[in-house]
N, C-alpha and C positions, 0 to 999 in steps of 0.2 A: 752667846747671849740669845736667850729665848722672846723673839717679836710678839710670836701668836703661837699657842699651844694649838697639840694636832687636838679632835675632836671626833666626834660619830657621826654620822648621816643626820640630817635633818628628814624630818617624816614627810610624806607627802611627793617622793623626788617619782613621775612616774617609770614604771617599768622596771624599777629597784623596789628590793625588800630590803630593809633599812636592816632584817635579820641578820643579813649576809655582815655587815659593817666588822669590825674589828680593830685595834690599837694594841701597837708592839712598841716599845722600845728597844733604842737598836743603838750597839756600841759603836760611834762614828769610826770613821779610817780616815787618814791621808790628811786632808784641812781638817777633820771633825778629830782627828786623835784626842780621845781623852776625853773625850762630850758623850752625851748620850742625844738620843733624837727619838723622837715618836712619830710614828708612819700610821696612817691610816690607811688600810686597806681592805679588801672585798674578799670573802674566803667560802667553799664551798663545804670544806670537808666536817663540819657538825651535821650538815643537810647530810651529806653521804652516808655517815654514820647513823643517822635517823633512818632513812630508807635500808639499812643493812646491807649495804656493798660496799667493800673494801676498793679504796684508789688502786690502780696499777700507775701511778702517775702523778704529777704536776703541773695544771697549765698554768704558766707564769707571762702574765700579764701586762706590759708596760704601754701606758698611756701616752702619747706625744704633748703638743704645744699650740692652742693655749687650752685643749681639755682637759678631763682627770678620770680616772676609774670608773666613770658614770659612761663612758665611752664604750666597755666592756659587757653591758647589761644582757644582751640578747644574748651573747656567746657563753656568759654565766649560763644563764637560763636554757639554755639548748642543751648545754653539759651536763646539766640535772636529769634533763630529760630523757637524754641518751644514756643514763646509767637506769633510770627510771624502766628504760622500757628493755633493758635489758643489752646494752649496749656497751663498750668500753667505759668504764667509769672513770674518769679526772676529776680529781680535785682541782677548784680552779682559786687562782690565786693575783684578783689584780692591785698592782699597787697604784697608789697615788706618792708620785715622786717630792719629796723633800721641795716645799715653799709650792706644791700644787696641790688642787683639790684641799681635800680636809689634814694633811700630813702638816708636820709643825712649820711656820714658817723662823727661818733664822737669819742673821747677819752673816751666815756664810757665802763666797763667791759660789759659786758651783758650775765651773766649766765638764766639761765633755769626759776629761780623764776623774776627776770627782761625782761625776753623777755613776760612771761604773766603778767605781770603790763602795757610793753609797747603795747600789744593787747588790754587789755582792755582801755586805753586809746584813743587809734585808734576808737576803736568800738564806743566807749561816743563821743568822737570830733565828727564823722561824725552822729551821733544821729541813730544809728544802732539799732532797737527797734525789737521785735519779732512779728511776726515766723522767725529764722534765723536757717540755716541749714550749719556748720561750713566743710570746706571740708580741707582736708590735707593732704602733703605728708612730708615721711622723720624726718626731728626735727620739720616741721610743721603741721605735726596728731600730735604731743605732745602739742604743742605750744598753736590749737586750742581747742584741749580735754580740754587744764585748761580752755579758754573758757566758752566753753560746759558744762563743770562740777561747773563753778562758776557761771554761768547762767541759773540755769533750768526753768525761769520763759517764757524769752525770745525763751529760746530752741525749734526747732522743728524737726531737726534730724541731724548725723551726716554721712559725707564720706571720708573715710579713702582708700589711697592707701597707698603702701609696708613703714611701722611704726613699731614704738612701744611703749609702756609706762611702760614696766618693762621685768629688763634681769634676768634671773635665778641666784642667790649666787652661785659660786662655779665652775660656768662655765665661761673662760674666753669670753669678747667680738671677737665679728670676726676678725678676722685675718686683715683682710684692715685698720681695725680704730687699731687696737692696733700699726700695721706699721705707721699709718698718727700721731695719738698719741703720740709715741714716743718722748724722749722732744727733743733728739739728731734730729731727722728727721721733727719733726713736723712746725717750719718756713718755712723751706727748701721746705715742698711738700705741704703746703698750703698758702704760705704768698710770698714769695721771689720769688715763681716760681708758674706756672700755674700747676702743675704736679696732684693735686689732684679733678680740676675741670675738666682734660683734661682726666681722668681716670674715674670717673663719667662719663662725657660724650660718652667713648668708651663704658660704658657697655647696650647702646642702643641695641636692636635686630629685626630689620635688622639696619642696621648702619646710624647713623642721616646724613643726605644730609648737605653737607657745608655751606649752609648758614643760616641753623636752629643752627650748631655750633655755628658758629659765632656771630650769636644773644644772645646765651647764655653767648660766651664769651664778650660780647660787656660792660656790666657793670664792668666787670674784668682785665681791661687792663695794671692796674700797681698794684708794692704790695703795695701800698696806699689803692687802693681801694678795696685788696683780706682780709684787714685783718678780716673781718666779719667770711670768710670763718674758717680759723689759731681758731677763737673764739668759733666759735661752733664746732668744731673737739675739743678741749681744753675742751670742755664743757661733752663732755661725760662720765656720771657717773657712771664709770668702779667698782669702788667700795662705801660703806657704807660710806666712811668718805668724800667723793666726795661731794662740796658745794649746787650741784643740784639734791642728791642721793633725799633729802628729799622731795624736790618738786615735783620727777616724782614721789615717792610711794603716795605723795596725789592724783595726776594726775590719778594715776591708781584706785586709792581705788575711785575716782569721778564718772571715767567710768560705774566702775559696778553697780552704783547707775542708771545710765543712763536708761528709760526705755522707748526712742523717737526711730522712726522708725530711722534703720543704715544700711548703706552698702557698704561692704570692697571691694576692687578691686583688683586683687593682683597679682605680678609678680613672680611664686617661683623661675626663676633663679638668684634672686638677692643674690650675696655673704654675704651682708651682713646683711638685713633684711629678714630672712631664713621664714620657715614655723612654724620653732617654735613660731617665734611672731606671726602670725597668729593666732595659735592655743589660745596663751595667749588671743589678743584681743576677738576670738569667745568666750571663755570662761568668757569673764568680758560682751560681750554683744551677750545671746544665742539668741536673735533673730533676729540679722542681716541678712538681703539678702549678702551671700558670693562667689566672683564667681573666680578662679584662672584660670588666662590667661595662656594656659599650653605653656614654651615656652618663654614667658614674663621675666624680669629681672626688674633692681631698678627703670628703665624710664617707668614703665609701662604707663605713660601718653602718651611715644612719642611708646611704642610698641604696642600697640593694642586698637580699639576704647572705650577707655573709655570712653567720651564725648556722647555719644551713649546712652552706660551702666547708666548714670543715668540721663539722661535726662526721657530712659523710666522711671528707678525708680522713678522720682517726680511725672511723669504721675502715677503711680500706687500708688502711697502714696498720691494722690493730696490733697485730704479731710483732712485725719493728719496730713499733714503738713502745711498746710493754717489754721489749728485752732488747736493748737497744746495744747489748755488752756483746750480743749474739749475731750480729750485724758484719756483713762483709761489703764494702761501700757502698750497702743502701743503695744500691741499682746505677753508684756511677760505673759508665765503661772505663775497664780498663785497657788506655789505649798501648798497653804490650800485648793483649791479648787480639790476634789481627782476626779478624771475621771472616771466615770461611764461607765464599760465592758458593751460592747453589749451582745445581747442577746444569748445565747449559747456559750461563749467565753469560751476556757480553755487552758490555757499556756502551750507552747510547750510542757512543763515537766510534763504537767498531768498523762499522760499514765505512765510515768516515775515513778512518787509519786503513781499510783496505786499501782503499783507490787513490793512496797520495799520490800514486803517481801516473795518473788518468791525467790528460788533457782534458776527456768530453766536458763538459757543462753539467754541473750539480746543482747551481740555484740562477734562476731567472725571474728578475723581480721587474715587471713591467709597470711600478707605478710611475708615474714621470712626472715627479715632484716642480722638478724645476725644467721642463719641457725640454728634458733630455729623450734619449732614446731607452730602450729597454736594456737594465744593468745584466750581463751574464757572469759567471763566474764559475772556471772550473774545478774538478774536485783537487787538484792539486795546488791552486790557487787557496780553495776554501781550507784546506788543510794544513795549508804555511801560512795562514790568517790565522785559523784556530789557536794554533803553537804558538804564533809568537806575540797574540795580545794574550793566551794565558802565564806565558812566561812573566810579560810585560805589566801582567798584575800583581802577580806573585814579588814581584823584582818594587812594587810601590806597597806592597807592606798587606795584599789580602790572601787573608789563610784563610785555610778549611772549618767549613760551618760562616764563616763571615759571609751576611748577606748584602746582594747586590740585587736594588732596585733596574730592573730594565725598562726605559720610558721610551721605546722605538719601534717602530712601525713591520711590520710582518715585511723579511725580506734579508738579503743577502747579509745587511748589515748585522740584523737583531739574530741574525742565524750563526753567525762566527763568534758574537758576542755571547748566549747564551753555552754553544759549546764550549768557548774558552772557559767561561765561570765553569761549566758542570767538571773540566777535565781538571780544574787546581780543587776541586772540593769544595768552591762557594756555591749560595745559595741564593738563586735565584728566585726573586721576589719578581709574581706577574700581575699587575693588576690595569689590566686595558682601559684603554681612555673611553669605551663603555659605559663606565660606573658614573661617568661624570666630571666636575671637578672637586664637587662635595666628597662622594663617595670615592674617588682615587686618592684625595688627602687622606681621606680618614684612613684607608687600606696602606697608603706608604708609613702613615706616623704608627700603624697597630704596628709593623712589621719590623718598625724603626732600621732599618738597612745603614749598612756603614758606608755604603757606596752607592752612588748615582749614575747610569749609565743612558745618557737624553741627547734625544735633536733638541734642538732651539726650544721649539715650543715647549716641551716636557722640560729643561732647565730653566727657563721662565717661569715656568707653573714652580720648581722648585724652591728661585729664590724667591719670589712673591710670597707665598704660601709657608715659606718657611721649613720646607721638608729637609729630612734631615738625609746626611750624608755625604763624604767626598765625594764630588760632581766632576764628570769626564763626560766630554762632549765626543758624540759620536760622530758629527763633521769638522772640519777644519776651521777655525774663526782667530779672528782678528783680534787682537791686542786689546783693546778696545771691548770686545762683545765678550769677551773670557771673563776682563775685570768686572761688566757689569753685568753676566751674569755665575761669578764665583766659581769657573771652571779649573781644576787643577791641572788634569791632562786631557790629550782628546787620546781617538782609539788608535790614530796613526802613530803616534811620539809611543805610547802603549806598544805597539807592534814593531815598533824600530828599536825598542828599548829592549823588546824580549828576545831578536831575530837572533837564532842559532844558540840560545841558553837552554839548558837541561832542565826539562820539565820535574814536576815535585812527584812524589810517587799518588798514582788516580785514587782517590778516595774510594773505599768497600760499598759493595751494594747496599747495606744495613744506614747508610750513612745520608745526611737528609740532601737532599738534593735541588726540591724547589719548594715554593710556598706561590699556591697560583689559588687565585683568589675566584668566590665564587660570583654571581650577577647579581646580587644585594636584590632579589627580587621578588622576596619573603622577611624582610628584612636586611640587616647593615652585613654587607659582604665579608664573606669569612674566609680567613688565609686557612688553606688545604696543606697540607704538610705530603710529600713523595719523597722517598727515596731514592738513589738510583735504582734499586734493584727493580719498586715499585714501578718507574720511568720504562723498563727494560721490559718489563713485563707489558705494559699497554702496547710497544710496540712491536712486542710478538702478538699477541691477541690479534692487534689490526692485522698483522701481514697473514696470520693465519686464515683467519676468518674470509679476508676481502684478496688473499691471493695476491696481495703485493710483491714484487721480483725487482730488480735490477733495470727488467725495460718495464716496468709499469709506467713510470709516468705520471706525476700528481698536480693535479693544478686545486690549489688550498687557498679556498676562498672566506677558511671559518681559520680563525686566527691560533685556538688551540691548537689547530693539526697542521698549523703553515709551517713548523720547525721539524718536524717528522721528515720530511724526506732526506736530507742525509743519513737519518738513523734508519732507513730502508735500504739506504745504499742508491734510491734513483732519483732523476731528474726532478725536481717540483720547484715550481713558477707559482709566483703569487701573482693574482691579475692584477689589473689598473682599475682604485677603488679608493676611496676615504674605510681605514676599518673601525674607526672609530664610529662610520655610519653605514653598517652594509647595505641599506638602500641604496646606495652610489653605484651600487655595483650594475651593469648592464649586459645583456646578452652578447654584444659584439667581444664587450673585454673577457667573458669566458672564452668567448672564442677563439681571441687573439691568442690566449694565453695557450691553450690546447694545441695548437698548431704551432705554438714555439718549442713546445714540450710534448708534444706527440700523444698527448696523456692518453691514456685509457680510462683511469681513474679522476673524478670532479670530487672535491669535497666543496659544498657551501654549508651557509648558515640560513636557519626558515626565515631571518629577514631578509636574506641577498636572494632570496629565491623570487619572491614578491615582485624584485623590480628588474630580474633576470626576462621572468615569463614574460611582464609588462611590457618589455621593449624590443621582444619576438621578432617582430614587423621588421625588426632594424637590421634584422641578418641576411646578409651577403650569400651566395652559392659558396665560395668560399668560406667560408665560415660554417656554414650547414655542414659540409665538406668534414670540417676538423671535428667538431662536435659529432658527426655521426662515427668517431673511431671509439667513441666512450663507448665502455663496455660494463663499468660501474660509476653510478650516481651515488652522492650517502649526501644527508642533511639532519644533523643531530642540534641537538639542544634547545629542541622545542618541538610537540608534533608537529607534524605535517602529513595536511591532510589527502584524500584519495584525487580531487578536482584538481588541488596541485602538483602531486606528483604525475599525474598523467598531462598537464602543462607541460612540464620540464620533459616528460619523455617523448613528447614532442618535438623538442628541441632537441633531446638526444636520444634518435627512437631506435638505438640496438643497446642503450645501458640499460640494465638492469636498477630500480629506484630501490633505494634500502634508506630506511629512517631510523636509526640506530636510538634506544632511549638509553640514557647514560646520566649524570652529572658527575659538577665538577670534583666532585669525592670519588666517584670511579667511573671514568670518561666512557665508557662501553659498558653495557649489563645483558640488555636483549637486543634482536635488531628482528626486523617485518621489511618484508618487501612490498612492491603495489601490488607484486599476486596476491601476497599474504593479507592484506588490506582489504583487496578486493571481497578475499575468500570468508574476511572477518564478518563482514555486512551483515551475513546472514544470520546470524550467530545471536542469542535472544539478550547475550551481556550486553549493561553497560559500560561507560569508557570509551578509552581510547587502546587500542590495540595494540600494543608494543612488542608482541611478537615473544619468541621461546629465548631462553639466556644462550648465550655467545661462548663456546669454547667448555672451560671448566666451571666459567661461571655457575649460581645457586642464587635463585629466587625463591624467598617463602612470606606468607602473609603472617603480622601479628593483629589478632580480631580488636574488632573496637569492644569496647563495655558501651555502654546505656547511655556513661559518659561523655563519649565521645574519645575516651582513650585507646590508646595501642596497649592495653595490657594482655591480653592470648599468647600464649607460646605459638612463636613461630611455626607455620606448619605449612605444606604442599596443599590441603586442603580446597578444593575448588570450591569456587562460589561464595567465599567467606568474605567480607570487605574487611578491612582493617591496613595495618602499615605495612606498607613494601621495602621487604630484608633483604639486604643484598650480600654476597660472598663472592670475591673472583681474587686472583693474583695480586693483579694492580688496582686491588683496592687500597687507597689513602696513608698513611700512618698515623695520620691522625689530623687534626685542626689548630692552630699556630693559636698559643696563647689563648685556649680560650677550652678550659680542664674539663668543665660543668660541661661543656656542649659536648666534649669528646666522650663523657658519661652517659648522658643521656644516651648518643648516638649508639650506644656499648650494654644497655639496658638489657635486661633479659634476656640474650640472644645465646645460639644454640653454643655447649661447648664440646663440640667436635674437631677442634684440633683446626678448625677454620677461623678466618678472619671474617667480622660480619662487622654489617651497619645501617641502622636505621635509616631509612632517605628521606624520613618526613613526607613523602608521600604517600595518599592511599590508594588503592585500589584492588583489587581480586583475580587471584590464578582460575583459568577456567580448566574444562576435563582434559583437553589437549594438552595442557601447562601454558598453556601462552598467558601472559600476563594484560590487565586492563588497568590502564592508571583512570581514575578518578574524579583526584584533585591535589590539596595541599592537605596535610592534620592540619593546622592553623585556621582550615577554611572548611570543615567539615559543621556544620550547622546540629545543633544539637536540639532537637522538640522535642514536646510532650510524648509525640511517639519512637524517639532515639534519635541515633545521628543518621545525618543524611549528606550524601558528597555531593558535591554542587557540578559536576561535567556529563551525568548523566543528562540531569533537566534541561542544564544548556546547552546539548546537542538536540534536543525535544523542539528547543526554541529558535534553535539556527536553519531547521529543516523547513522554517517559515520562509519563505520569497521574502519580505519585508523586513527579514533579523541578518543583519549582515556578520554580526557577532553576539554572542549574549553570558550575560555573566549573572550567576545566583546565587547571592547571600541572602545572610540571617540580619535580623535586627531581635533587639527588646532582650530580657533577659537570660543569660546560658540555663539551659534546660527547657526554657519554654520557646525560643526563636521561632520569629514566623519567618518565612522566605520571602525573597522580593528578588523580580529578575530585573537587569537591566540590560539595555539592549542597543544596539548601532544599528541604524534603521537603512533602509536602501527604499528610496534617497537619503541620503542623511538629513538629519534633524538639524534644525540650526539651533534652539536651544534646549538646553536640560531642563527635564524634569517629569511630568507624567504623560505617560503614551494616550496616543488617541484612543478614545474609546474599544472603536473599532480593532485597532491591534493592540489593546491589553485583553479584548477580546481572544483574538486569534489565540495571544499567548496563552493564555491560559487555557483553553483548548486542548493546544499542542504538550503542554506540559503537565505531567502525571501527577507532580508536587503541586498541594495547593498555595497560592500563592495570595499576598496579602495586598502586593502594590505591581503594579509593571510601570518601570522608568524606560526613559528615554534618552541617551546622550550623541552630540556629537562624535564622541571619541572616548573607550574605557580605556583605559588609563594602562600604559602597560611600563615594561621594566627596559631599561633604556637599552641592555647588550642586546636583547632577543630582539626588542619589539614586538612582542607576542604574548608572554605571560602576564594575564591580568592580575593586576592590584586588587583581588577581593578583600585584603583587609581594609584598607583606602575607600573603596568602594560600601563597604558596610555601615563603614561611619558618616559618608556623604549619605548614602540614604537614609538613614535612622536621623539624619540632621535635617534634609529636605522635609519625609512624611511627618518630622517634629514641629513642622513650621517655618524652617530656615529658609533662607533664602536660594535657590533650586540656580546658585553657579554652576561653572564645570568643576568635574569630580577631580 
């Protein structure tokens, strides 16, 4: 029986051409046998046909709950465009599913196993043949997957926003659908009342404009025609005995068969399709391009350009998915095919496996948490540690590629733990209590890890916070402290459980290895993807470079490099420090450290150096003693400058100071010593001096435009400013879940047969090659007269006695930005806002950029791992808000 006949677009819907509209009747299946039905839907290929390009294709379209086809507008419209401009042409095809949008509404049930009967029907009526590429969001990535999954002939790849096709036993669904579910509430907020379309719709970010509402709400306008919505909120298969449970576990089990090019889109603030579905679908299909909109929630279509996002993806998949019959699994590995290690390759834990049966001391961790003495521990100890918590993981159910959050502090423990994950094949998830407790959430739920490896406090933060993952306490606890903080095993019962089992065979160099996160300091911190082979590689470079041996000797007081010394093969001591605050760190505890471990070798970080020099005074003849055996200094991950390193070599006046520039995407690139520093001074560039590239390393600049962009072909070029390109061994493999950024980073760059990547920073190779960084792109000011990098002017303004620090943004419109410095005054200022006459004077003076404003603050604002990198985007908007009239708080 027919309620409401389907019907065409209504005029006026914006951002839709009502041209597109279309009505099919379609022979029902299964409940519909014997009926016919009318769909309304969205169709491109008369347009195609008008512009004269012939489809290679079909994108077929399925809307979720409580939208319709209007969901699809930009992706339409992009698809046009890209045939328009000469680009893969699809035909696009969205529907509005039977009792949604404008499609007819009927007196039929329609569970889960009937919405994919009434697709395939759809798909046969309009004679939809292959290559078809099914896109979906909501209950419609479910709807099209049965598609996709009952279609492999036709198939030629899939696109999935914020979905799912299977919830975990045991764990209840989200709290919104269990509320909307409800039998007592479920008419009432879906059917009787707009309340659950109207809630969907708020969870938009930035908030949808009124009349894109309205359009959504415009097929919805009585509960006549909401009860599609009442249907599939009812349809949700909360449990086993659930009529559609059976359908979606086929659905699922389809997927992982899937092995056509895919790629997920994804909003994590959505309430109710979380990261854990994510995690579920990457895992059914590991080769997806994956990109999470950080930021984004359920409407990821109306918050951020998706329509963009795969329009390139077809462009880069254009080949495979135009002959998709021609396909050999679409780039999954096959894991009979075993990966052949390069030449020289030896896993992290080589060194490690040499000396199992060394007595001396391999790690000395001198923090003294609990006012113990300093922990030692030797390589034959470290190595029957290693073995038998990775057996003892292996033995609770974690295989290869399964990722394991590490929340433990630099030292003996987090050093057995880490090598045990790398030697079963998991994946180590790093994200330092640096970031915060903002930014450590958000890094552990991007990464969604299957497992928890925390002290007290990191499993606290875990159950609080809600992070996901089986949780194993890395000390021993109490009955009591297990239950309330949700521990499964700790790392002892782990290590008794594994002692004397046969290890699993070591996962291939090509295979990922860690996901270590960057300092969120330009932005929401990003998981970095290694390999082992990658991992294997940075730890030849150091030893190459910096002459690491067996008796080196490491005291690692920057938290990256505190896990290296078994992969050197020598002694390394972490000192007595909080690393979550390398200020804590003191000259005595270098010392102590040094003389436990005889080091030759100091690694710190530019923040632990700060309150190293500062506490000078505090050192003992002894102490001077051990520190004068250093023979190499290094402090990466931020400059440091020439008055500091000649502090420190004070302190250790036969090391050699080397300031390595690197990031977390390729931890080494160039390095400068204080001669090199020195030698730089004279030299008429600006910048900062970062010295000549490291080993096989490759530095090239790409020029800016007028714009402000990195568009120039990479080039050796001296004196050019623009982006700094990096190429070395142990560069990255890429960025965890986040596809767009891994493109970008992959722009233009040379193809030689090398691996390259954009670092978002700029700055200029001079005639020697040495390299000058700049600043950030993000923070390059762009004026009337071009772009301009902000690190020249604020080295102009720090050479003032009165500028203790100074940082130079833009304000006012891109292309016409004026500059404004702002500045940390000596004495310090007590409160923000505009400098005294007198030194906006000096400043400007000192600085060759004309400048519009000079501020003043207590304190710029910096990123919480370094302590050093200033916040100029942060900074640009407190100014442009202060000389706006605002109120002149701290920045």
């Amino acid at each position: 029986m027919v309620t409401e006949p389907a019907s065409h677009l209504p005029s006026g819907l914006p951002g839709l051409d009502p041209r597109f509209s279309r009505l099919v009747t379609v022979e029902g299946r299964a409940a519909d046998e014997g009926a016919h039905r009318t769909w309304h839907y969205l169709d491109t290929a008369d347009e195609l046909a008008r512009i004269g390009v012939p489809a290679v294709g079909t994108i077929l379209a399925v809307h979720g709950n409580p939208t319709w086809s209007y969901l699809w507008r930009e992706a339409l419209a992009a698809s046009v465009r890209l045939a328009e401009e000469g680009g893969p042409a699809w035909r696009f095809v969205a529907v509005d599913q039977l009792e949604m949008g404008w499609s007819e509404r009927t007196a039929v049930h329609r569970p889960l196993p009937q919405r994919t009967s009434d697709l395939a029907a759809f798909a046969d009526a309009l004679g939809i043949d292959g290559p078809v590429v099914t896109l979906g969001h909501d209950w419609g990535g479910a709807v099209s997957l049965s598609w996709a999954a009952d279609n492999p002939d036709r198939l030629a790849g899939v696109v999935l926003l914020n979905t799912a096709v299977h919830h975990p036993e045991g764990v209840p669904i989200p709290a919104p659908l269990r509320l909307a579910g409800a039998r007592a509430v479920l008419a009432t907020a879906t059917t009787r009342t707009a309340a659950f379309l109207e809630t969907t719709l708020a969870l938009a970010s930035p908030p949808l404009e009124p009349s894109v509402k309205d359009a959504y709400r415009a097929p919805y306008r009585t509960a006549a025609r909401r009860r599609g919505i009442g249907g599939f909120v009812a349809d949700i298969p909360a449990h086993a005995g659930h009529e559609s449970h059976a359908e979606l576990q086929r659905i699922a089990t389809g997927v992982a068969g899937l092995a056509v090019p895919a790629l997920i889109l994804w909003g994590p603030k959505d309430p109710v399709f979380s990261d854990r579905y994510l995690d579920d679908l990457v895992r059914r299909l590991p080769h997806a391009d994956v990109h999470r909109f950080e930021g984004a929630g359920h409407l990821v279509a109306e918050d951020r350009p998706y329509a963009d996002a795969m329009a390139a993806w077809l462009v880069r998949h254009r080949e495979r998915l135009a002959a998709p019959h021609a396909r050999e699994h679409a780039g999954v590995p096959d894991p009979a095919e075993a990966a052949v290690a390069p030449e020289g390759y030896a896993p992290l834990w080589a060194a490690l496996e040499a000396r199992r049966d060394d007595d001396t001391t391999a790690v000395v961790d001198m923090a003294r948490r609990s006012g113990g003495v300093p922990r030692r521990v030797s390589w034959r100890l470290l190595d029957d540690r290693v073995r038998s918590i990775a057996a003892g993981l292996h033995r609770i159910g974690v295989r290869r590629g399964d990722r394991v959050s590490l929340l433990v502090p630099p030292g003996a423990t987090l050093t057995a733990a880490i090598y045990a994950c790398l030697r079963i094949g998991a994946v180590v998830v790093v994200a330092d209590a640096g970031l915060g407790v903002r930014g450590l959430t958000r890094a552990v739920r991007g990464a969604w890890p299957a497992y928890i490896i925390g002290e007290r406090a990191g499993l606290a933060a875990a159950r609080v916070l809600g992070w996901p993952g089986v949780r194993i306490s890395a000390p021993a606890l109490t009955g009591a402290a297990r239950r309330a903080l949700g521990v499964s095993h700790t790392l002892a019962e782990l290590a008794e459980l594994g002692a004397g089992a046969v290890l699993p065979a070591a996962p291939a160099p090509d295979e990922r290895a860690a996901v270590l996160f960057t300092s969120g300091s330009t932005g929401p911190a990003k998981g970095v993807v290694y390999t082992h082979g990658q991992l294997s590689a940075l730890r030849d470079t150091l030893a190459a470079h910096f002459q690491v041996t067996r008796e080196s000797g490491l005291v690692t007081g920057f938290a990256p490099f505190a896990l290296l010394g078994p992969a050197f093969g020598t002694l390394s001591v972490t000192p007595d420090m909080d690393v979550s605050a390398p200020r804590t760190l003191t000259a005595r505890a270098v010392a102590a450290a040094a003389r436990e471990s005889d080091a030759e070798i100091v690694f710190l970080s530019p923040a632990a150096i700060l309150n190293v020099v500062a506490t000078a005074g505090e050192l003992t003849a002894p102490d001077r003693e051990a520190l004068a055996r250093v023979r190499t200094f290094l402090s990466t991950g931020a400059p440091v400058g020439r008055a500091l390193l000649e502090s420190t070599n004070g302190i250790m006046p036969h090391a050699v100071a080397h300031t390595p520039y690197g990031m977390t995407e390729c931890l080494l690139v160039t390095d400068i010593t204080l001669d090199g520093i020195r030698a730089a001074e004279t030299a008429p560039d600006r910048g900062v001096c970062v010295g000549t590239p490291i080993g096989e390393n490759r530095v090239l600049v790409s020029a800016l435009d007028a714009d402000g962009a990195a568009t120039g072909s990479p080039s050796g070029e001296p004196g050019v400013l623009g982006e700094v390109v990096v190429s070395a061994p142990h560069l990255k493999h890429g960025y965890d879940r986040l596809w767009l950024t891994d493109r970008e980073a992959a722009r233009d760059l040379p193809q030689d047969g090398g691996r390259w990547h954009r670092t978002g920073d700029i700055g200029h190779l001079d005639a020697q090659g040495r390299l000058w960084v700049e600043g950030r792109l993000p923070h390059v000011i762009v004026t009337a007269d071009g772009p301009v990098a902000p690190v020249g002017p604020e080295q102009e303004a720090e050479r003032l006695g009165a500028v203790r620090r100074a940082a130079v943004v833009g304000i006012g419109p891109h292309g016409l930005r004026q500059a404004v410095a702002v500045v940390e005054t000596l004495p310090s200022t007590t409160r923000p806002g505009l400098a005294s006459p007198d030194l906006a004077a000096d400043v400007r003076r000192a600085v060759s950029l004309p400048l519009v404003a000079v501020l003043a603050v207590p304190q710029l604002p910096t990123d919480i791992r370094h302590n050093s990198k200033i916040d100029r985007t942060r900074l640009s908007g407190w100014a442009e808000g202060v000389l706006g009239g605002g109120r002149p708080v701290a920045p």
